[in-house]
DSSP file (Angstrom, degrees, kcal/mol; ACC not computed):
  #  RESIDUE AA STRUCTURE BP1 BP2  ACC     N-H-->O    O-->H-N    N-H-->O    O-->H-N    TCO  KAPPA ALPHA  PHI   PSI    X-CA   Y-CA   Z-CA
    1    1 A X     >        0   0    0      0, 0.0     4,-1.9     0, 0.0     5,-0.2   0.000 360.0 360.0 360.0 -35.0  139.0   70.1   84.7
    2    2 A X  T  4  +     0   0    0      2,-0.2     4,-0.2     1,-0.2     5,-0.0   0.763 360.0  60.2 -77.3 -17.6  142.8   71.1   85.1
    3    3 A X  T >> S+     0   0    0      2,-0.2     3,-4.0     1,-0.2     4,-1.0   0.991 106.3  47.4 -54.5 -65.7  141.9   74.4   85.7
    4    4 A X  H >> S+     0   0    0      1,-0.3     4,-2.2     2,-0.2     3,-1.1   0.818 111.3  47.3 -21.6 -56.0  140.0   73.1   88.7
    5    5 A X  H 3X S+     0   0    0     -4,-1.9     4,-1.2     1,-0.3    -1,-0.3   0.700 108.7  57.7 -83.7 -14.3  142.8   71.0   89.9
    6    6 A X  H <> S+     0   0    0     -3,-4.0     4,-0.8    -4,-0.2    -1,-0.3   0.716 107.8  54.0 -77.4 -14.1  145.3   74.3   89.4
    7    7 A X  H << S+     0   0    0     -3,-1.1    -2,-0.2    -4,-1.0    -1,-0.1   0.822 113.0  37.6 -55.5 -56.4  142.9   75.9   91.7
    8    8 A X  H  X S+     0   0    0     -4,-2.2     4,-1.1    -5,-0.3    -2,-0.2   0.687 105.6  60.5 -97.8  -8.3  143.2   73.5   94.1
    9    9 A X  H  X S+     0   0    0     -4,-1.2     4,-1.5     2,-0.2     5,-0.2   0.774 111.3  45.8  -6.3 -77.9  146.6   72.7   94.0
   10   10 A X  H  < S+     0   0    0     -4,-0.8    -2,-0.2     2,-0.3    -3,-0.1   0.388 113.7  49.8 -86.6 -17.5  147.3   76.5   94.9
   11   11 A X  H  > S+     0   0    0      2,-0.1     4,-2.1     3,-0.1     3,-0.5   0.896 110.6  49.6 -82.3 -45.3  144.8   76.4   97.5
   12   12 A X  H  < S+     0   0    0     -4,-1.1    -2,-0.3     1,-0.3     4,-0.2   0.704 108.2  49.3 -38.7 -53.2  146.3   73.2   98.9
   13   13 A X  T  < S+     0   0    0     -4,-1.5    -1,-0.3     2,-0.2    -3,-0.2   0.367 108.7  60.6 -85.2   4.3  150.3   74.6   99.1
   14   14 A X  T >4 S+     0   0    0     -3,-0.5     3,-1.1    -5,-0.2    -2,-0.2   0.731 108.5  44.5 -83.6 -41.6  148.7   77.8  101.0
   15   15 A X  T 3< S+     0   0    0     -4,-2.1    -2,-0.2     1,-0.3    -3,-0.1   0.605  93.7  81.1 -89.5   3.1  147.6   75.6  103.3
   16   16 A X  T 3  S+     0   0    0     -4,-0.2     2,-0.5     1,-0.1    -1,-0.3   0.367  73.2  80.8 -71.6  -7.7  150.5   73.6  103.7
   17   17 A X  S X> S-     0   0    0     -3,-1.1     3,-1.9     1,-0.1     4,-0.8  -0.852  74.5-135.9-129.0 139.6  152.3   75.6  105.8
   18   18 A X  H 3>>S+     0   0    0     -2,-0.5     4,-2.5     1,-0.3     5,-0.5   0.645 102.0  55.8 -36.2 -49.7  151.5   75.6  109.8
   19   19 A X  H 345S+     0   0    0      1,-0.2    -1,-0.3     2,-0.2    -4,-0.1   0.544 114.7  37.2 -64.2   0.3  151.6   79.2  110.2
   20   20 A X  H <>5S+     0   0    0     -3,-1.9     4,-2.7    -6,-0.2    -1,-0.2   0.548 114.0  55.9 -93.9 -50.0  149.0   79.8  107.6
   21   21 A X  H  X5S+     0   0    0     -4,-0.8     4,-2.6     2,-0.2    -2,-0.2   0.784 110.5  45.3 -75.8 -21.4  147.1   76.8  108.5
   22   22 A X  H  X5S+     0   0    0     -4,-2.5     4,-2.7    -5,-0.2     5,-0.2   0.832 110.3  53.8 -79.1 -42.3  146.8   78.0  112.0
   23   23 A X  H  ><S+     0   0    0     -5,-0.5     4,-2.2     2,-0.2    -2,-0.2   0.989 111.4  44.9 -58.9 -45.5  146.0   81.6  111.0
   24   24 A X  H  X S+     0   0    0     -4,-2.7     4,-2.7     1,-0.2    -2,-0.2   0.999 114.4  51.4 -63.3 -45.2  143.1   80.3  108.8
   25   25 A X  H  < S+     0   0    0     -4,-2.6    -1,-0.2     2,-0.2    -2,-0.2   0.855 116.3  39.4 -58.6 -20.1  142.0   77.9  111.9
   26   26 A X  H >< S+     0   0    0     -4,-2.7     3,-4.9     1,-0.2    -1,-0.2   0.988 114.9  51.7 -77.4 -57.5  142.0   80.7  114.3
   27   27 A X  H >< S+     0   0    0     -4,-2.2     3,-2.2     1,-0.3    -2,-0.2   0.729  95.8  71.6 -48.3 -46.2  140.3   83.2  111.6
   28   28 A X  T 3< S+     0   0    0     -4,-2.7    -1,-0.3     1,-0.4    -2,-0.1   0.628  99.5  52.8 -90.6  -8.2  137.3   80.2  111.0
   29   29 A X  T <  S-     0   0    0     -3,-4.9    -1,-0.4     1,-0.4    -2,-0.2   0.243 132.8 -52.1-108.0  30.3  136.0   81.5  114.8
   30   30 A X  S <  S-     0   0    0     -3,-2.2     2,-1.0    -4,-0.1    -1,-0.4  -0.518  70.2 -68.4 138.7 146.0  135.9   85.3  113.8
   31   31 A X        -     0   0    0     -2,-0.2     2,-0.2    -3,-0.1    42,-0.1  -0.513  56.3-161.3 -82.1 132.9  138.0   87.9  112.3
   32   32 A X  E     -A   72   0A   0     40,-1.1    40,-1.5    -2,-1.0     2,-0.2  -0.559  17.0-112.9 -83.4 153.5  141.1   89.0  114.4
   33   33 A X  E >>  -A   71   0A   0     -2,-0.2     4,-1.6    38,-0.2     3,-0.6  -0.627  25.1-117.2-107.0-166.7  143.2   91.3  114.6
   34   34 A X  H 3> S+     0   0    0     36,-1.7     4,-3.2     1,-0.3     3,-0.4   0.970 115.5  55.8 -73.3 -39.5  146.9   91.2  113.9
   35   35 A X  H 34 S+     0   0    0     35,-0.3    -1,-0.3     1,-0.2     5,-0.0   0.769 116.1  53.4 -72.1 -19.2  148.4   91.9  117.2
   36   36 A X  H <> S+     0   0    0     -3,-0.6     4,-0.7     2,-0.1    -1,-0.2   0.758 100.3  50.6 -54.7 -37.4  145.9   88.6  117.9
   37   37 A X  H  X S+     0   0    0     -4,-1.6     4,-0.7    -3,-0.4     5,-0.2   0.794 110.3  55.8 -77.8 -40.5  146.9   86.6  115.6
   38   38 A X  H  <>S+     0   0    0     -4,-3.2     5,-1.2     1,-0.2     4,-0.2   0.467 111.4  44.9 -66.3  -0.6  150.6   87.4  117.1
   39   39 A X  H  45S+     0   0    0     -5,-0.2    -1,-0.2     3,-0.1    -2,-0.2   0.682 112.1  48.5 -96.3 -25.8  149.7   86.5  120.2
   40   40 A X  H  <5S+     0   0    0     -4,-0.7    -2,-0.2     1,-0.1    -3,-0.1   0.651 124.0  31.7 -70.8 -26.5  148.0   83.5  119.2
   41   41 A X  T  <5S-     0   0    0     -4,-0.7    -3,-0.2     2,-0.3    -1,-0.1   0.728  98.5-139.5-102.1 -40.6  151.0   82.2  116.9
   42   42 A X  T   5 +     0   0    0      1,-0.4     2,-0.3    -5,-0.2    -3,-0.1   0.969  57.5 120.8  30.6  85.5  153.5   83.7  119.1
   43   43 A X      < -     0   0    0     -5,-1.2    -1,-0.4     3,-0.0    -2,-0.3  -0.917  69.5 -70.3-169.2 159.6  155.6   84.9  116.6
   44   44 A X     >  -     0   0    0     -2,-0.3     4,-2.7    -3,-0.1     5,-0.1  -0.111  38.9-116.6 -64.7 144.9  156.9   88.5  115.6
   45   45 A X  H  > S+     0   0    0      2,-0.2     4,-2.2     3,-0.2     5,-0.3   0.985 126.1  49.3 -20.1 -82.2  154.5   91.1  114.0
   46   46 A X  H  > S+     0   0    0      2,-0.2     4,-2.1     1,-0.2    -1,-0.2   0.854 110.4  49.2 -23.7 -73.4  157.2   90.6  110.9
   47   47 A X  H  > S+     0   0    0      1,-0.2     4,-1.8     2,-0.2     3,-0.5   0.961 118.1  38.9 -34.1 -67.8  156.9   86.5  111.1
   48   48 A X  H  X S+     0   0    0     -4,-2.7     4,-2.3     2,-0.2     5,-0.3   0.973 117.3  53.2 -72.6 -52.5  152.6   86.7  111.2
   49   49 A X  H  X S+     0   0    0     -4,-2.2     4,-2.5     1,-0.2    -1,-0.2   0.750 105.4  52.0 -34.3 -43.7  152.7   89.7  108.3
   50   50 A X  H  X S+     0   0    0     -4,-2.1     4,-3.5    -3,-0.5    -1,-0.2   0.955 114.8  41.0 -66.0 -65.7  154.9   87.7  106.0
   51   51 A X  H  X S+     0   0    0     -4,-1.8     4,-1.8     1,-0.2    -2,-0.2   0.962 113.6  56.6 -75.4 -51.0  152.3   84.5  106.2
   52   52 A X  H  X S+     0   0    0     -4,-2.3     4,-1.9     1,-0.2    -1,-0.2   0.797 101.2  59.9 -47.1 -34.4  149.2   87.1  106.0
   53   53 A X  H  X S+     0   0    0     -4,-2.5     4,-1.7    -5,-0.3     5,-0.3   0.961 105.0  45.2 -33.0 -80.9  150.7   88.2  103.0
   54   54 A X  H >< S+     0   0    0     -4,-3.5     3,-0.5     2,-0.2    -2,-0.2   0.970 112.0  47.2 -23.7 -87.2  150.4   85.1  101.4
   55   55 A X  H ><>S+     0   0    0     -4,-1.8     3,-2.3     1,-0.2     5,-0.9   0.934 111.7  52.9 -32.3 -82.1  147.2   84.3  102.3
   56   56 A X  H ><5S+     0   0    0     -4,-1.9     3,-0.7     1,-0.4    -1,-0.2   0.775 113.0  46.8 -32.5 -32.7  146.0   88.1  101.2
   57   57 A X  T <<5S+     0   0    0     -4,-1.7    -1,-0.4    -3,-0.5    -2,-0.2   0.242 106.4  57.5-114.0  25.6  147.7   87.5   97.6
   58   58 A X  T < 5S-     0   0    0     -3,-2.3    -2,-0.2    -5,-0.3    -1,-0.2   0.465 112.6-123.0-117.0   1.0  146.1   84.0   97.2
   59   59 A X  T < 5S+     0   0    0     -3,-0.7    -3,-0.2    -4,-0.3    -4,-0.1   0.733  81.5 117.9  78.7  15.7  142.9   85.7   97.6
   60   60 A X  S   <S+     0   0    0     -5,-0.9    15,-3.3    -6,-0.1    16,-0.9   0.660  77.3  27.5-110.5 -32.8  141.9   83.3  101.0
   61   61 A X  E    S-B   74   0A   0     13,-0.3     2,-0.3    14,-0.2    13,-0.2  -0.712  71.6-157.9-119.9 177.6  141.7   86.3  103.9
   62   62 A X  E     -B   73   0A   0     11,-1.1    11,-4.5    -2,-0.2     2,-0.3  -0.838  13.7-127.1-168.2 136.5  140.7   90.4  103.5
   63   63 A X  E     -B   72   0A   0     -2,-0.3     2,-0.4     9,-0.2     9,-0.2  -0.759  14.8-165.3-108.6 157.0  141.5   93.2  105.6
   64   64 A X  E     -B   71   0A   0      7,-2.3     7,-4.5    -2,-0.3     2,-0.3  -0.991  14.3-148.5-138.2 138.0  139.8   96.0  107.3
   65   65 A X  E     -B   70   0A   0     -2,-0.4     2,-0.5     5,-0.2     5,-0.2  -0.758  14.5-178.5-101.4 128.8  141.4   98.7  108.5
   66   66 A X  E >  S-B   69   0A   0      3,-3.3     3,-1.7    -2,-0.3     2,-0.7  -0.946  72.1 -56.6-119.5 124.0  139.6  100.4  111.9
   67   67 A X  T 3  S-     0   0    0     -2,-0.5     3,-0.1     1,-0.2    -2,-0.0  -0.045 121.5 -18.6  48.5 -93.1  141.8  103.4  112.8
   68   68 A X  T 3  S+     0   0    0     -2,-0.7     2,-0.5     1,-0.1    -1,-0.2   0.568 122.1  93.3-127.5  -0.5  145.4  102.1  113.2
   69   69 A X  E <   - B   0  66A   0     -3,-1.7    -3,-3.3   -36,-0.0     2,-0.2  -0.830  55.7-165.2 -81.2 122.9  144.1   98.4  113.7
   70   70 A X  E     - B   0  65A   0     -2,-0.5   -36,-1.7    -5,-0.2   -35,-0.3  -0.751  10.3-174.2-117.0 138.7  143.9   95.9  110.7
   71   71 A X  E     -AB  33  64A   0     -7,-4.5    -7,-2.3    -2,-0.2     2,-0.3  -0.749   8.5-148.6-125.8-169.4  141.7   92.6  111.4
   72   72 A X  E     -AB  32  63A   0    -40,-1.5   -40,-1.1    -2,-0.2     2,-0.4  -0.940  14.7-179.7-160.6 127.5  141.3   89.6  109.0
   73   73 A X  E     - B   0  62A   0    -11,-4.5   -11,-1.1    -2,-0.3   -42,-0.1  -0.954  42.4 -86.3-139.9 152.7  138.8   87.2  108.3
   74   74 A X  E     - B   0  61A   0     -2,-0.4   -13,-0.3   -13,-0.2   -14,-0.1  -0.428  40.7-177.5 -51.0 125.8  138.7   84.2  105.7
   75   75 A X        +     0   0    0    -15,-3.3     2,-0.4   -14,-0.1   -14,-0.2   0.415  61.5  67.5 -91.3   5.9  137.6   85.3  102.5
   76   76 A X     >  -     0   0    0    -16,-0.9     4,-1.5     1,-0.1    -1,-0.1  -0.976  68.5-152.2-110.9 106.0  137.4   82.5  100.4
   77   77 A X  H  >>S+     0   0    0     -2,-0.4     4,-1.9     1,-0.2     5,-0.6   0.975  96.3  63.1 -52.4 -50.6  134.4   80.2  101.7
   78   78 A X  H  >5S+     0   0    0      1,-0.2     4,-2.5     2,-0.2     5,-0.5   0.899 106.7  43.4 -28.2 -77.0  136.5   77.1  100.1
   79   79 A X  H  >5S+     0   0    0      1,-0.2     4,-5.3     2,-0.2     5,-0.4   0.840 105.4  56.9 -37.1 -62.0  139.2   77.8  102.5
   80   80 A X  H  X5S+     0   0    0     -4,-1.5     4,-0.9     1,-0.2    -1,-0.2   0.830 112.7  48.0 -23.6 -73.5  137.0   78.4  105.5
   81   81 A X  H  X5S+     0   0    0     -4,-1.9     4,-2.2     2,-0.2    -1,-0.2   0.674 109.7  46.7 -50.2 -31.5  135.6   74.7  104.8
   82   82 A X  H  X<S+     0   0    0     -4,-2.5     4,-4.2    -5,-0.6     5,-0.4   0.910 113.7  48.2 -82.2 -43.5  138.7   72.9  104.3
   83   83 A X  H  < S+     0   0    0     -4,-5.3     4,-0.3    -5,-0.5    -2,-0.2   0.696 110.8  51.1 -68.9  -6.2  140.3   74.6  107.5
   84   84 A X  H  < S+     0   0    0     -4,-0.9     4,-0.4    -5,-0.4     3,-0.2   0.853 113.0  52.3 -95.3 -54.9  136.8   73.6  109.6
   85   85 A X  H >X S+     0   0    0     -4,-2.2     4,-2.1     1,-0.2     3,-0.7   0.896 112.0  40.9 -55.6 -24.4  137.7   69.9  108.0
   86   86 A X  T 3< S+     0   0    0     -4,-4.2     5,-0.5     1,-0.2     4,-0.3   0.931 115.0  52.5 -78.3 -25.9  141.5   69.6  109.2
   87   87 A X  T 34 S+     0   0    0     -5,-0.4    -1,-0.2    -4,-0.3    -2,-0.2   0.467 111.1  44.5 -79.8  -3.1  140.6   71.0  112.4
   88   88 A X  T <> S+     0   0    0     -3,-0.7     4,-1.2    -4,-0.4     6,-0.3   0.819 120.1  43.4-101.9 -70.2  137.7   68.3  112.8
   89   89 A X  T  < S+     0   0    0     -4,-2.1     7,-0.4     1,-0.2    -2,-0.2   0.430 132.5  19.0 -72.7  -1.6  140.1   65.4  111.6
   90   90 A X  T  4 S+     0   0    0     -4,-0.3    -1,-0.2    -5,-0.3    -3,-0.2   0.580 136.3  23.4-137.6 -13.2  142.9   66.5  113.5
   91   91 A X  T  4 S+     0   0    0     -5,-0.5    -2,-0.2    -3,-0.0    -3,-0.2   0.319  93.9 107.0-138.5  13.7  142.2   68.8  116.4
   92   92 A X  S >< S-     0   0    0     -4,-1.2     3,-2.3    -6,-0.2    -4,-0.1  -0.471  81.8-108.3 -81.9 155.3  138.2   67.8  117.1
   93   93 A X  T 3  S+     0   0    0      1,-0.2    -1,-0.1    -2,-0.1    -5,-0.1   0.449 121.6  51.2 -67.7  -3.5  137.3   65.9  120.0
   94   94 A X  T 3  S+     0   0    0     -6,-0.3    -1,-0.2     2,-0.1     2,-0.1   0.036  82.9 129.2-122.4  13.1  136.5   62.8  118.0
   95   95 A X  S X  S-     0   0    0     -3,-2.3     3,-1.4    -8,-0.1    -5,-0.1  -0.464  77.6 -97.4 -81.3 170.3  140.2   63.0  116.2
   96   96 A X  T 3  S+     0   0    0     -7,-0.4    -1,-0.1     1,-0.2    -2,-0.1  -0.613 110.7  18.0-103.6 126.5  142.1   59.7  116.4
   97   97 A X  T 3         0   0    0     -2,-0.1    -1,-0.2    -3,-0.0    -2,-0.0   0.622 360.0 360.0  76.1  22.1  144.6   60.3  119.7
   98   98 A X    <         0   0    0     -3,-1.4    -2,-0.1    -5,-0.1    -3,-0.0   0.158 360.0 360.0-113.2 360.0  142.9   63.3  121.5
């Protein structure tokens, strides 16, 4: 059981911070590509790399390379599901104060 809860713990602080939690919620409608995701964040190539990083070594997104464009889509379903629930309870049309 504490493995579990070291799991989720580590999933939990990945998704604690906004720029990360906004990359996965954009990533839950399709993979992107980066120069999307910087338009989408609006924040530097550098800024969105840094936070894709993260994500990428926590094992929650994968890349594909096409030619000199890299996209990125959720690879961890777990994630995927937790970012479709904050985005329900906080940015959905039935969240408390929309």
């Amino acid at each position: 059981m504490s493995d579990k809860a070291k799991q989720a713990t580590d999933m939990l602080k990945a998704l604690s911070h906004e720029g990360r939690l906004m990359i996965l919620c954009y990533l839950a409608h399709g993979e992107k590509s980066v120069t999307e995701l910087e338009n989408f964040l609006s924040l530097r190539q550098s800024a969105v790399s840094q936070q894709l990083a993260r994500l990428r070594a926590d094992n929650l997104i994968e890349a594909r390379r096409d030619g000199k464009t890299i996209y990125y889509r959720i690879h961890d379903d777990r994630a995927r599901r937790i970012t479709e629930l904050v985005y329900d309870l906080f940015c959905g049309p039935n969240a408390p104060g929309r």
